[in-house]
C-alpha positions, 0 to 999 in steps of 0.5 A: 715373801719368802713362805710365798716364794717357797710356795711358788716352788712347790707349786712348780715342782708339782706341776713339772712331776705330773705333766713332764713324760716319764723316761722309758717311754717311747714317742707317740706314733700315729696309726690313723690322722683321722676316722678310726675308732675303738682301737684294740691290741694284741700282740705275738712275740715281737708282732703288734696288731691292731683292729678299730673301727672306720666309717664307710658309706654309712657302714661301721667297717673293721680294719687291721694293722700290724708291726713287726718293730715294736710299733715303730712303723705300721703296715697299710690297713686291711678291711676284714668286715664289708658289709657292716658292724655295729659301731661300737667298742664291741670289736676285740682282737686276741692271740690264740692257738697260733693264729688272731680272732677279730671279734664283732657284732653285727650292726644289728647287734645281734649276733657276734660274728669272727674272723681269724688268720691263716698264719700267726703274723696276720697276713691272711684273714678267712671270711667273717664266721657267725659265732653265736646267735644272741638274743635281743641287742648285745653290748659290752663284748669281751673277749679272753684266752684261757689256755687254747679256750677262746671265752666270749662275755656281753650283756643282753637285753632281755625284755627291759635289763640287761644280763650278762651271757657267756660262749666259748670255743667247743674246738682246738681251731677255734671254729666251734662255739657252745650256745650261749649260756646265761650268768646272771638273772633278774640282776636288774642291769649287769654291765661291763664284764672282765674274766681273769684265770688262776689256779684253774679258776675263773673270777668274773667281776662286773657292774649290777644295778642295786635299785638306783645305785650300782655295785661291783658283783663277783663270780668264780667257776670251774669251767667258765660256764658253769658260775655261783649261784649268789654272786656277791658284792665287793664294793660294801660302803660305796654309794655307787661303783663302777667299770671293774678290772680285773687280772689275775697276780701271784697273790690272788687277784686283784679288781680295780674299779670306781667307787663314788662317795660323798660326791668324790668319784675315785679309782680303788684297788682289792684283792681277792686271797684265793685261800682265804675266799675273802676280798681285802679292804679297798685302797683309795688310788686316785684322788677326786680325779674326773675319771673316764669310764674305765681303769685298766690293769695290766700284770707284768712280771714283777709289777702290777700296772693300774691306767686310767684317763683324767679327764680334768678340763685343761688337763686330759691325761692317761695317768699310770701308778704302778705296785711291786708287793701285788697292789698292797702298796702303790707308788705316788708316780701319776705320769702321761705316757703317751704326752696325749693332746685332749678328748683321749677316750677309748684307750687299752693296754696290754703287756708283753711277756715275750720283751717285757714291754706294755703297749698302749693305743687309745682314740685322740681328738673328735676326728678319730685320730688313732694313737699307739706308745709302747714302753722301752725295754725295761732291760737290755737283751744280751746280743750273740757276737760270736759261735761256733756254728754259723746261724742258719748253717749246716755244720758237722760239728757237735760241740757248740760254743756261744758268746755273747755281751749286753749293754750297761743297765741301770741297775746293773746285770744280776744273771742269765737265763739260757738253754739249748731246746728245738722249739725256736720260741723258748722264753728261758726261765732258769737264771744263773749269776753273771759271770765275765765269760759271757759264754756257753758251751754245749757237748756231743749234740744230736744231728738236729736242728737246735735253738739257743735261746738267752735273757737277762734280768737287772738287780732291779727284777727286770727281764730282757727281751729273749735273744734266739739263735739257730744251730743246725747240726748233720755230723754225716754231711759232706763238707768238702771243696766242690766235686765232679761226678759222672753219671753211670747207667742205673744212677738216680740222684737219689743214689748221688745224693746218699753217696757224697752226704750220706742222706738220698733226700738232698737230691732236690739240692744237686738238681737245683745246683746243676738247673736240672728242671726234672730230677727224674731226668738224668744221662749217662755220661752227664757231669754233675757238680757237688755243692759243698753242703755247708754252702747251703743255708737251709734243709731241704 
C-alpha cells in the first residue's frame, strides 16, 4: 500500500512539474480570435511586430501589427499586400538598416515580392517590390540579417527535386537584389534552409533526400553566395533526419534537428568548433516525444533556448529546455510557456537583446487564432530618480549628477554598466561592482545634446533592459526671468535672437512666443517678450 501509494506521489509531481507554466512568463495575449495564419516576428528595441496570413475573398492576404509594450496591447491590423500571396508560411518579417522588410511569395509561387517601412516603428509601408524572379514553384523562404545585408534562401522546383537557391541585398536601402545564385545541384530534394553568421562566416544547414531517407547537409561561405562545393552530412547513424536549426553562440554553432532511429522520432542537438572543422556527437534532447516538424533555437546572451511542439494526443504543448555551457549540458526543465489550448502549430521565436526578453507567437486552434507570450525581464532595470539636468531641458550647466535606484532581484545586483555618448540608443557593455551611492557624476561636458544610458546584470548573469536619459547642454543660452525688447530700425530677429542667447537660429522660438506668423515681418517700435530658454523643452 504504501510503495503504490509513494508511486501515486511521483506520478503527481510529474505531472504538476510538466503542465504547471513556469514563473517569468507573461500571460497569453490574443492577436487575431480568428482567420490568421503563418504569424512571424520581429522586433527593434521596445517595438514588436508581427505579419501573418488572412483569407480574403479567396486571396491569401498579409497583414501587420505592431506593440509598443512588450505585447501587452496591439495595434489595429494594416494590409500590405492586395492582390494576393501564396498561402503559405513563406511570408517573413525582419529588422534591418532601421527600417522592416515583409517578405512573400506570389500566389503563383513564383517570385518573391517585399515591402519595407518608411520609419523604424512601422507606421508607413511602400507598395509591394518585385525582389527576384525564381524559377518553377519556390517554397520554404527564409529570410536573415547579416550586418546591413539582407539574405533571401528557398527551395526550387527544378523539373522534378527541389534545390535550395540564395539572393541578397546589392544596396544599403535594401532596394537592389543580386540574381538568384543556385547552392545546391542534383541533391535529389533540399528543404528547409537555416543560415547563421559568425566570424565573418556563413554555416548553412538544410534537409537533403539520401535515396529514401533524409539527412541534415551542411554549408560554410565567405560571402553568403559563394558555398562548398561538397557539403557534408551531419546527421551519420540516424535512419532519417529532419527540419535543422541553426544559431550561431560563443563557442561555435550549434544545429538542432530531428533524428529517427528505431522507430523513435527525437530532437538533437550538435555543435560545430569553428577551430577544429568538426561537428560533436549529437545529444539526444527529447525523448520519443510526437514532434511538429520543426525545433527552434534561440541564443540569448548567457543562454541557449531550444522550442519545440509536443504534440502528443491530450497533451499539445511548446515545451522549452534551455543550456548555460553552449549546449554542452542541458536542463531537464520541459515547461509550457504559453499555457497553449490543442492544434498549436506554426510557432516562432526570437530573442530580444535590447530588454533580455524572448518572444513567442504561434497559430492556435482550426480557426486561425493567432497567439503572442513574451518572457518577464530576467532583471529589473535601474529607473533614474533624480539629476542634475531636467530630461529634455535646456540647461547651462556642464557638470551633470545622475541618480538612480532598482528594485530587489532574486539573485541579487552584482554591478552596472552606464555611459554617457550621443547616440539615444547605446546598450552599455562595460560593468563596474555595485555600490550604494547609486550615482554618477559627469565634468566639464560640451554644449550638446548627450545621452546617459544604464543596465544592470544579476549574480546569476541576467542583463536588465537599458534605462536612457536625454541631457541637453548650451553653456551661452540666456537663462534669465522674461524680458522686453523694443525693435530698432535695421533689426531682424535674427539679430534678436544672437543677442539675448548667443545663437541667431532661435529666432523661430521669439516668433512663435510672440505669434508672429512671418518672422521676416517686424516693426520699429514693436515690443517683443523673451522667453527664458530653459522654458523651452526642445531645440529649434
Amino acid at each position: 500500500m504504501k510503495f503504490r501509494l509513494f508511486i501515486f506521489i511521483i506520478i503527481l509531481i510529474m505531472h504538476a512539474e510538466i503542465h504547471s507554466s513556469p514563473a517569468g512568463w507573461d500571460n497569453t495575449v490574443t492577436i487575431t480570435e480568428k482567420g490568421g495564419y503563418f504569424p512571424s516576428i520581429a522586433f527593434n528595441r521596445n517595438n514588436i511586430f508581427a505579419v501573418y496570413q488572412k483569407n480574403i475573398k479567396e486571396n491569401a492576404e498579409i497583414y501587420f501589427i505592431r506593440s509598443t509594450n512588450g505585447g501587452d496591447t496591439w495595434s489595429e491590423e494594416k494590409q500590405i499586400t492586395t492582390r494576393g500571396a501564396s498561402s503559405s508560411e513563406d511570408t517573413q518579417i525582419l529588422f534591418c538598416n532601421n527600417r522592416l522588410y515583409i517578405f512573400w511569395t506570389d500566389f503563383n509561387r513564383k517570385n518573391i515580392y517585399f515591402s519595407y517601412s518608411k520609419d523604424p516603428e512601422g507606421r508607413r509601408f511602400a507598395k509591394p517590390i518585385l525582389a527576384v524572379k525564381c524559377m518553377g514553384d519556390l517554397i520554404n523562404l527564409t529570410t536573415a540579417a547579416a550586418g546591413d545585408k539582407i539574405i533571401l534562401l528557398w527551395s526550387n522546383k527544378l523539373s522534378i527535386d527541389y534545390e535550395l537557391f540564395t539572393a541578397q541585398s546589392t544596396s544599403l536601402s535594401g532596394l537592389k537584389w543580386s540574381k538568384p545564385v543556385q547552392i545546391t545541384k542534383y541533391s535529389g530534394n533540399s528543404f528547409y534552409p537555416s543560415l547563421t553568421s559568425i566570424m565573418d562566416e556563413f554555416y548553412l544547414v538544410w534537409q537533403q533526400r539520401d535515396g529514401p531517407n533524409y539527412k541534415i547537409m551542411y554549408s560554410k561561405s565567405k560571402d553568403a553566395v559563394n558555398w562548398d562545393r561538397k557539403p557534408a552530412s551531419l546527421s551519420h547513424g540516424f535512419n532519417n533526419a529532419y527540419s535543422p536549426s541553426i544559431i550561431a553562440c560563443p563557442e561555435g554553432v550549434i544545429t538542432a534537428f530531428q533524428g529517427e532511429n528505431d522507430d523513435e522520432l527525437d530532437i538533437y542537438v550538435t555543435l560545430f568548433n569553428s577551430y577544429e572543422e568538426t561537428w560533436s556527437i549529437p545529444v539526444k534532447i527529447s525523448r520519443n516525444l510526437n514532434i511538429e516538424r520543426s525545433p527552434f533555437i534561440i541564443n540569448s546572451i548567457n543562454e541557449l533556448y531550444l522550442f519545440w511542439i509536443d504534440k502528443r494526443e491530450g497533451y499539445e504543448k511548446i515545451i522549452y529546455r534551455k543550456s548555460s555551457d553552449n549546449g554542452l549540458t542541458w536542463n531537464d526543465a520541459s515547461c509550457d510557456p504559453a499555457q497553449s489550448e490543442k492544434n498549436i502549430k506554426n510557432f516562432k521565436a526570437v530573442y530580444n537583446f535590447f530588454n533580455s526578453s524572448i518572444y513567442l507567437m504561434w497559430e492556435e486552434g482550426d480557426n486561425g487564432k493567432i497567439c503572442f507570450t513574451g518572457s518577464d525581464r530576467f532583471c529589473p532595470a535601474p529607473v533614474i530618480t533624480d539629476s542634475s539636468h531636467k530630461e529634455n531641458k535646456w540647461s547651462i550647466k556642464k557638470d551633470v549628477n545622475i541618480k538612480w535606484k532598482i528594485n530587489s532581484d532574486a539573485s541579487g545586483i552584482k554591478e552596472y554598466a552606464y555611459v554617457m555618448d550621443h547616440n539615444p540608443d547605446t546598450i552599455p557593455e562595460f560593468y563596474i561592482k555595485n555600490h550604494p551611492m547609486h550615482e554618477a557624476n559627469f565634468y566639464n561636458l560640451n554644449d550638446n545634446i548627450w545621452y546617459f544610458h544604464i543596465n544592470a546584470r544579476d549574480h546569476a548573469g541576467n542583463i536588465s533592459k537599458t534605462a536612457h536619459y536625454q541631457i541637453m547642454i548650451n553653456s551661452s543660452l540666456y537663462t534669465g526671468k522674461e524680458e522686453y525688447y523694443i525693435i530698432k530700425y535695421g533689426d531682424t530677429l535674427w539679430d534678436v535672437s544672437k543677442k539675448f542667447y548667443k545663437n541667431p537660429t532661435y529666432f523661430k522660438i521669439i516668433a512663435e512666443y510672440n505669434n508672429i506668423i512671418n518672422p521676416e515681418l517686424i516693426y520699429p517700435h514693436q515690443i517683443l517678450k523673451i522667453p527664458p530658454i530653459n522654458s523651452i523643452v526642445r531645440a529649434p
